[in-house]
NUGUNU-964538 format. One record per atom (N, C-alpha, C): x, y, z; residue number from 1; residue in three letters. Coordinates in steps of 0.05 Angstrom, whole numbers, plus 5000, padded with zeros to 4 digits. Atoms other than C-alpha are relative to their C-alpha. Layout:
<node east="X" north="Y" up="Z" nr="NUM" rest="ALA"/>
...
This chain:
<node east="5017" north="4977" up="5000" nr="1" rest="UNK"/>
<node east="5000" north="5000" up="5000" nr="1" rest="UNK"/>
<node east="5018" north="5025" up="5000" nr="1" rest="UNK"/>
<node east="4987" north="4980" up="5003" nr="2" rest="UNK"/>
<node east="5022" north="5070" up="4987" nr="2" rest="UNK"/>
<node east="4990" north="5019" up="5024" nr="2" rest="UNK"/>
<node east="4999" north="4984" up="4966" nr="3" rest="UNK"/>
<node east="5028" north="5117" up="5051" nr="3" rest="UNK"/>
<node east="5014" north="5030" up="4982" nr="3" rest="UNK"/>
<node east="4982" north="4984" up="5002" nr="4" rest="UNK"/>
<node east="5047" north="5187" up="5038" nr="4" rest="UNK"/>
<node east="4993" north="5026" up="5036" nr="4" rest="UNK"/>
<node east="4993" north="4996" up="4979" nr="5" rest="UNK"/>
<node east="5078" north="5218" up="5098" nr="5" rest="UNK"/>
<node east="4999" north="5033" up="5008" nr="5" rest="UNK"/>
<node east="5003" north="4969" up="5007" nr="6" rest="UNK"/>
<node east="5053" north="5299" up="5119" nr="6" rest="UNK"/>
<node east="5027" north="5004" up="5013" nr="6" rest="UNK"/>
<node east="4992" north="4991" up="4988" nr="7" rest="UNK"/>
<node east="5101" north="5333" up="5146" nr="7" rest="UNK"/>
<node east="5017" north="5004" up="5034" nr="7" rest="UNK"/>
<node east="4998" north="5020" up="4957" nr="8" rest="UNK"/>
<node east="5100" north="5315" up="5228" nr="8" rest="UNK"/>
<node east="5012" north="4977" up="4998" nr="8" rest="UNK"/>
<node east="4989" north="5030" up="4997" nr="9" rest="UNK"/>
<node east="5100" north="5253" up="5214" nr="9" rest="UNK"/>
<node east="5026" north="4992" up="4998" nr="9" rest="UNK"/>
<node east="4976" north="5004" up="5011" nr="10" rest="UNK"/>
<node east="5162" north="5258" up="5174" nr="10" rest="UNK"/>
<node east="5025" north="5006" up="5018" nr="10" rest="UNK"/>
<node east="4984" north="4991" up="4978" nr="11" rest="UNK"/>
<node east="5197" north="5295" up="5227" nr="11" rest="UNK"/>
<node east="5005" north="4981" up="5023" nr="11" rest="UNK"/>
<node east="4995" north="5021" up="4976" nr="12" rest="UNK"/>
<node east="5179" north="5247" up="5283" nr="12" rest="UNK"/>
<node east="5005" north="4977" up="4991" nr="12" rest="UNK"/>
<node east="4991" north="5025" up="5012" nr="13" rest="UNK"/>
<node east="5198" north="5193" up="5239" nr="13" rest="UNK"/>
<node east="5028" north="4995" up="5000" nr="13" rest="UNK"/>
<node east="4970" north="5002" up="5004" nr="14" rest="UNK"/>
<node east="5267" north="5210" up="5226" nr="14" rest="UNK"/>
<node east="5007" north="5005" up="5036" nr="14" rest="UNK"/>
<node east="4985" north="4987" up="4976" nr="15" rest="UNK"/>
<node east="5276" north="5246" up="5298" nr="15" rest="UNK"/>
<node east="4993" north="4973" up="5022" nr="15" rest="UNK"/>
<node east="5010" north="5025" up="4973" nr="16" rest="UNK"/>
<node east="5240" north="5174" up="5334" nr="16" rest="UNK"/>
<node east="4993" north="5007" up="5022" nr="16" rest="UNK"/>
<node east="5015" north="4982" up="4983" nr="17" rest="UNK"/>
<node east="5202" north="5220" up="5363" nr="17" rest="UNK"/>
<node east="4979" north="4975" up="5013" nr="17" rest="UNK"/>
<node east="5006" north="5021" up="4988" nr="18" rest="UNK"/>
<node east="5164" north="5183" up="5415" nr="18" rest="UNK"/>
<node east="4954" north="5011" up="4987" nr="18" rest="UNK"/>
<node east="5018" north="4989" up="5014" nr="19" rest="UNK"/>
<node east="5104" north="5227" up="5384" nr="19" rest="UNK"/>
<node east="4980" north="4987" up="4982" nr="19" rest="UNK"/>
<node east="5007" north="5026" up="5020" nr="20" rest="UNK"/>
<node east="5092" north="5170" up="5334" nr="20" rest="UNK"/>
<node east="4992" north="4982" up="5007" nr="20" rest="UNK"/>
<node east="5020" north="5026" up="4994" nr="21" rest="UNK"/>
<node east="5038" north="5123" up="5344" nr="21" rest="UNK"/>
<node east="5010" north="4973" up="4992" nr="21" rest="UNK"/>
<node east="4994" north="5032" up="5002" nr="22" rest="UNK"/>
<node east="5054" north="5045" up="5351" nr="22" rest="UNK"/>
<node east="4993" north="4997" up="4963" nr="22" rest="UNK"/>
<node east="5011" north="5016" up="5024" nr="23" rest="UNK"/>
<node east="5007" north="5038" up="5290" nr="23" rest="UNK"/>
<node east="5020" north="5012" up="4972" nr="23" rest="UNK"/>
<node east="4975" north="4979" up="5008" nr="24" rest="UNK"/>
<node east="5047" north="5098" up="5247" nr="24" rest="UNK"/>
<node east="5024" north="4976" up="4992" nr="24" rest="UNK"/>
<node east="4960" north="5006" up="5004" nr="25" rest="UNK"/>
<node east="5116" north="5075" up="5261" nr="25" rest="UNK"/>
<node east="5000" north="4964" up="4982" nr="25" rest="UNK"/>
<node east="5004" north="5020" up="5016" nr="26" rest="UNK"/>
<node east="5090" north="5004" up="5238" nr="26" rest="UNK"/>
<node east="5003" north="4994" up="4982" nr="26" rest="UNK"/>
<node east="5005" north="4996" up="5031" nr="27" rest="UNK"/>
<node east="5065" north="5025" up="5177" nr="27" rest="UNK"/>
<node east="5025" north="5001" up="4979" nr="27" rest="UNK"/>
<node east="4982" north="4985" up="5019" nr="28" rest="UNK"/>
<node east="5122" north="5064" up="5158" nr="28" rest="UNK"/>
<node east="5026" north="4969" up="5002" nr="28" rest="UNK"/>
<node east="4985" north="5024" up="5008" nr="29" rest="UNK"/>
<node east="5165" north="4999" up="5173" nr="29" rest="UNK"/>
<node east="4999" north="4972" up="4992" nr="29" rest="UNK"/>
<node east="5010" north="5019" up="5017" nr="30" rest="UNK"/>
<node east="5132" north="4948" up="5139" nr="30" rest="UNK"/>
<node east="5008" north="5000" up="4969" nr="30" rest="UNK"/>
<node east="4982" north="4997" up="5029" nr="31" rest="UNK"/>
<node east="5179" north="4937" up="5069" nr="31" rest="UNK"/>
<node east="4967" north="5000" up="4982" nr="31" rest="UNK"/>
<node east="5027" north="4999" up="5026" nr="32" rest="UNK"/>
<node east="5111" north="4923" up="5030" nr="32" rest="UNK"/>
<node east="4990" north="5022" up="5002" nr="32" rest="UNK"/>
<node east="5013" north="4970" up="5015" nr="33" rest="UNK"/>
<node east="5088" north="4987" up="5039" nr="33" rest="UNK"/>
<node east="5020" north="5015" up="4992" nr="33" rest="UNK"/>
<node east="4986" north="4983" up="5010" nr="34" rest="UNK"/>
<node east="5113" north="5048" up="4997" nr="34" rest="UNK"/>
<node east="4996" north="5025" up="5015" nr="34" rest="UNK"/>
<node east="4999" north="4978" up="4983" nr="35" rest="UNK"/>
<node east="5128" north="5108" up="5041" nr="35" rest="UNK"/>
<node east="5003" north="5019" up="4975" nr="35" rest="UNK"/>
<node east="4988" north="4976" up="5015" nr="36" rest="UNK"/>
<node east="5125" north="5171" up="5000" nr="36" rest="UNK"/>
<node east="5003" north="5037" up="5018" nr="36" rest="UNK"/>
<node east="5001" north="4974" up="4986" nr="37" rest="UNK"/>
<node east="5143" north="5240" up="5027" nr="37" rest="UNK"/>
<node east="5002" north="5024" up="4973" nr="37" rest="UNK"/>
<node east="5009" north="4977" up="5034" nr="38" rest="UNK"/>
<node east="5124" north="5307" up="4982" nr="38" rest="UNK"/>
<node east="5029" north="5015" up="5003" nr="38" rest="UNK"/>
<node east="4976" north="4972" up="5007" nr="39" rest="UNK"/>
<node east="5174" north="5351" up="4961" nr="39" rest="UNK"/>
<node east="5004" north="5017" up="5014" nr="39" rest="UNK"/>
<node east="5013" north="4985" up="4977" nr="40" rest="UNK"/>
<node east="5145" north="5404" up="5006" nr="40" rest="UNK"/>
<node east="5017" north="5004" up="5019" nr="40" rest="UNK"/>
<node east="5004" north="5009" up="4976" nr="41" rest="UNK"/>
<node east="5161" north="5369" up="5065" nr="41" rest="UNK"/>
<node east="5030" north="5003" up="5005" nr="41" rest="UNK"/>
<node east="4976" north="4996" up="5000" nr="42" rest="UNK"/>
<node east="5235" north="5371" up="5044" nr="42" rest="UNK"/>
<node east="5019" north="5039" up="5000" nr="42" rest="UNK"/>
């Protein structure tokens, strides 16, 4: 499944911000899904 990641998220993703929901951090580390983050966000 394709996930795209706002902004927050992305931040407490990289920072392992404790911020990030069990289900979240899951998602985002599950290889079968596709993480995308916007351009934006960079």
């Amino acid at each position: 499944m394709n996930y795209l990641l706002d902004t927050h998220t992305f931040i407490w993703w990289v920072n392992e911000s404790s911020k990030l929901s069990d289900k979240v951090y899951k998602i985002i580390q599950n290889n079968e899904n596709q993480i995308l983050i916007s351009v934006a966000s960079l």
